[in-house]
ZABA-192043 format. One record per atom (N, C-alpha, C): z, y, x; atom name. Coordinates in steps of 0.05 Angstrom, whole numbers. Example, Ala and Ser with C-alpha at 12.3 -4.5 7.8 and 13.67 -1.06 7.14 Angstrom:
BEGIN
PT     up  north   east  a
PT    156   -114    264  N
PT    156    -90    246 CA
PT    156    -66    264  C
PT    142    -45    257  N
PT    143    -21    273 CA
PT    157      1    258  C
END
This chain:
BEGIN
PT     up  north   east  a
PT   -137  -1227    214  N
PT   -120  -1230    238 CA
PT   -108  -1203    245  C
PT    -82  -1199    250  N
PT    -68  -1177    256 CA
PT    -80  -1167    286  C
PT    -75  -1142    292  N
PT    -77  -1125    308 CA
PT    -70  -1136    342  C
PT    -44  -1150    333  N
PT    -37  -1157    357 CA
PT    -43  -1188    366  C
PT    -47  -1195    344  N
PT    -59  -1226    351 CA
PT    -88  -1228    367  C
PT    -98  -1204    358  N
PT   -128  -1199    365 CA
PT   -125  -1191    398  C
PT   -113  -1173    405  N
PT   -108  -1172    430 CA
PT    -92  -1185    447  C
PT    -71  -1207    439  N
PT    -66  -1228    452 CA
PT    -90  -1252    459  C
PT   -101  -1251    438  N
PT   -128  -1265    441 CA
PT   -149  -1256    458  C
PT   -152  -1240    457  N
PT   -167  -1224    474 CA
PT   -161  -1224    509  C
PT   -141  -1221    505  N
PT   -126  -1224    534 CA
PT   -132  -1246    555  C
PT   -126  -1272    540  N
PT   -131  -1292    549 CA
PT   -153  -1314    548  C
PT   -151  -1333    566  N
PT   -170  -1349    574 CA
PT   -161  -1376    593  C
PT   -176  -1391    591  N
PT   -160  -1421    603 CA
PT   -160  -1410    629  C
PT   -175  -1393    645  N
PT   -164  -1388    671 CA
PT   -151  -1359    672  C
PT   -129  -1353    653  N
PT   -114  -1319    657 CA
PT    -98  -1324    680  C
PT    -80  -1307    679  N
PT    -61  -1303    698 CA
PT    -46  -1323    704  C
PT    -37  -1332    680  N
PT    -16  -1352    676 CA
PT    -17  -1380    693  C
PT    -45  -1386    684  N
PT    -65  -1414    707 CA
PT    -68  -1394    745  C
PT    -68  -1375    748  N
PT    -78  -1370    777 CA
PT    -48  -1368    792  C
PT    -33  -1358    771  N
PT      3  -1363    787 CA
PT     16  -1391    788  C
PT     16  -1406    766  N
PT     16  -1431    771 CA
PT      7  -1446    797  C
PT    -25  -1443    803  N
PT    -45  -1456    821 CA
PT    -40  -1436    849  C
PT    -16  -1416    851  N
PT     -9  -1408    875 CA
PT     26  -1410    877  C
PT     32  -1421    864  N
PT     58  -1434    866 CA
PT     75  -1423    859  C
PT     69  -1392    848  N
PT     83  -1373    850 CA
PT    108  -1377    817  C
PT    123  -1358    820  N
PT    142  -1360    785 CA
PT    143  -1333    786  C
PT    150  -1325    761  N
PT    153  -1296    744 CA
PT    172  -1281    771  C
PT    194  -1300    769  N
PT    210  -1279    793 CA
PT    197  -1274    824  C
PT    177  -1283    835  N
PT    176  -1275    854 CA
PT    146  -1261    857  C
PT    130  -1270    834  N
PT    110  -1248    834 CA
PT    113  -1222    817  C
PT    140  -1214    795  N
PT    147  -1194    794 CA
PT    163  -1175    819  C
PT    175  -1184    839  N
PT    189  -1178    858 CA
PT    167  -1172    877  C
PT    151  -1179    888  N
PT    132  -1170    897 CA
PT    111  -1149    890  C
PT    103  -1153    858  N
PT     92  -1135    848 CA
PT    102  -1106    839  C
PT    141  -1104    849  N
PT    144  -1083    843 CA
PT    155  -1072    815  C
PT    150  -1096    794  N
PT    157  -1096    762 CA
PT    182  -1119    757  C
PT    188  -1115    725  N
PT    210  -1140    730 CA
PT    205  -1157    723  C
PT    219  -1185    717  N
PT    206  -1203    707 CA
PT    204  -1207    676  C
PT    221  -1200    665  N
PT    215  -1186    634 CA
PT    188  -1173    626  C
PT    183  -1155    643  N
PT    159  -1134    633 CA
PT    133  -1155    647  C
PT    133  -1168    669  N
PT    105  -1189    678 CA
PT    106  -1211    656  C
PT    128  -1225    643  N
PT    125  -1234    630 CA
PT    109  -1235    597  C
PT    115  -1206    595  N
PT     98  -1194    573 CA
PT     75  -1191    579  C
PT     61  -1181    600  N
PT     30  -1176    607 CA
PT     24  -1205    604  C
PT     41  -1232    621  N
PT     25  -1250    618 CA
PT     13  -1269    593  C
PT     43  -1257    571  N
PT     37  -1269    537 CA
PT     20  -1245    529  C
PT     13  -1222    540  N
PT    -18  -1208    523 CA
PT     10  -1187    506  C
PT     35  -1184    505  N
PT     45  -1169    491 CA
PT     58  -1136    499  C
PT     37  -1138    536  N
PT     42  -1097    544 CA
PT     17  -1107    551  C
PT      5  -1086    558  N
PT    -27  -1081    576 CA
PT    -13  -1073    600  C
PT    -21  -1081    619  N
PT    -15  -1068    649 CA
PT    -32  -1050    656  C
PT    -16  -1033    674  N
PT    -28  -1008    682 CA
PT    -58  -1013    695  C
PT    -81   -996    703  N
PT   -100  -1010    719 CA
PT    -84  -1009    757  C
PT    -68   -994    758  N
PT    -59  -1000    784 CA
PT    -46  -1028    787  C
PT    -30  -1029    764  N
PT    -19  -1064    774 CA
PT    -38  -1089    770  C
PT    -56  -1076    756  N
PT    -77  -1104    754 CA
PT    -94  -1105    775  C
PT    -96  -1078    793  N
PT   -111  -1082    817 CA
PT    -96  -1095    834  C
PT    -65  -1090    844  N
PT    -49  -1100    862 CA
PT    -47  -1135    847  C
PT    -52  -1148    830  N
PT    -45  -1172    818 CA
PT    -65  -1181    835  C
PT    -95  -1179    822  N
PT   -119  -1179    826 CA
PT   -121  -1188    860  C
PT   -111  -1163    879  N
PT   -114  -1175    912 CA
PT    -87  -1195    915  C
PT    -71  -1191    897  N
PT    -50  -1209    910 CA
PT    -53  -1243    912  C
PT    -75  -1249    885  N
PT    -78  -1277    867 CA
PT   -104  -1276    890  C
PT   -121  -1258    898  N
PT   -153  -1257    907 CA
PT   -170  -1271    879  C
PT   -163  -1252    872  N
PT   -184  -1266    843 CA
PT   -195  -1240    828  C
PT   -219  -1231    818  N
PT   -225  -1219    799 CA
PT   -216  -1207    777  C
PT   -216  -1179    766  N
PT   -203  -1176    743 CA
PT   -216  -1195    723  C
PT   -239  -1198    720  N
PT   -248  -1214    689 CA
PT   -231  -1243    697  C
PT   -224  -1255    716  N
PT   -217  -1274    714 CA
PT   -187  -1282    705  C
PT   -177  -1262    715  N
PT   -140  -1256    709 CA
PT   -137  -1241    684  C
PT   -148  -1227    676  N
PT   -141  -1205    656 CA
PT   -176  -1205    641  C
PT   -181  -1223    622  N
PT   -209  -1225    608 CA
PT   -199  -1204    589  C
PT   -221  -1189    582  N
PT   -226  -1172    559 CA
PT   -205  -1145    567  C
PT   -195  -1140    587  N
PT   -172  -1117    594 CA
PT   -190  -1097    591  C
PT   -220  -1088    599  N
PT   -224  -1058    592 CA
PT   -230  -1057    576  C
PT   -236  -1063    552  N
PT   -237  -1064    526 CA
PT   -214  -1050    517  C
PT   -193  -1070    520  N
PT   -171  -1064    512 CA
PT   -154  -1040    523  C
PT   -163  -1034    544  N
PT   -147  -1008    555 CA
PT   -166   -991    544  C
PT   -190   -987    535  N
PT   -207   -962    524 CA
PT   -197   -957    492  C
PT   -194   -981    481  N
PT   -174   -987    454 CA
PT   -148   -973    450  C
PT   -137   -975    474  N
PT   -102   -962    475 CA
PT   -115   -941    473  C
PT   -131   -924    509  N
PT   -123   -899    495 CA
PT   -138   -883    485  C
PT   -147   -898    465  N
PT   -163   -881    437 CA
PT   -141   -880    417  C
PT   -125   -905    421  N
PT   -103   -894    404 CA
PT    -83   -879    407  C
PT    -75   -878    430  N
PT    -58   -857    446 CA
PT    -73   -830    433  C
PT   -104   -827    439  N
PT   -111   -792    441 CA
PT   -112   -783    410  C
PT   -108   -811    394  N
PT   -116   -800    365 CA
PT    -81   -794    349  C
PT    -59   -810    360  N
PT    -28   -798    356 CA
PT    -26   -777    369  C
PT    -50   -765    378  N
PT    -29   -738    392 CA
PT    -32   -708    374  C
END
C-alpha cells in the first residue's frame, strides 16, 4: 500500500469529521468560514489528503465538541510522521 493510502487510512474512521459535520448540519462552506480556512484546503483535511495544523484541529475539536481521537483518529501519529520527515529534508 502506498504512502498516502496509508495515511488516508489512517485518518479515518466511521465517526471522522466528515460524520460529526454532517450530524451538525454544517457544509464545507460554512465550517471553513468559520474555521478561518477555505473550503478547498477543509476539504482536503477531511479526504486525509493535508494534515491540519494542531491549532485548527483544536479550534475543529471545540467547535464540533468532540474529541480529537474522535474527529481526527490516528492524527498524532501522523503529525510525529510529517515532521520526521520534514527534519530529515532539511
Amino acid at each position: 500500500m502506498a504512502r498516502k493510502e496509508k495515511e488516508h487510512e489512517t485518518m479515518h474512521s466511521e465517526h471522522s469529521l466528515t460524520t460529526y459535520i454532517i450530524e451538525n448540519n454544517l457544509t464545507n462552506r460554512i465550517l471553513a468560514k468559520r474555521l478561518g480556512v477555505t473550503e478547498n484546503y477543509l476539504s482536503m483535511v477531511r479526504h486525509g489528503h493535508r494534515l491540519p495544523s494542531p491549532k485548527l484541529v483544536e479550534r475543529v475539536c471545540r467547535m464540533l465538541k468532540r474529541e480529537q481521537k474522535d474527529l481526527f483518529p490516528g492524527y498524532e501519529e501522523m503529525r510525529r510522521k510529517s515532521l520526521k520527515r520534514h527534519r530529515r529534508k532539511r
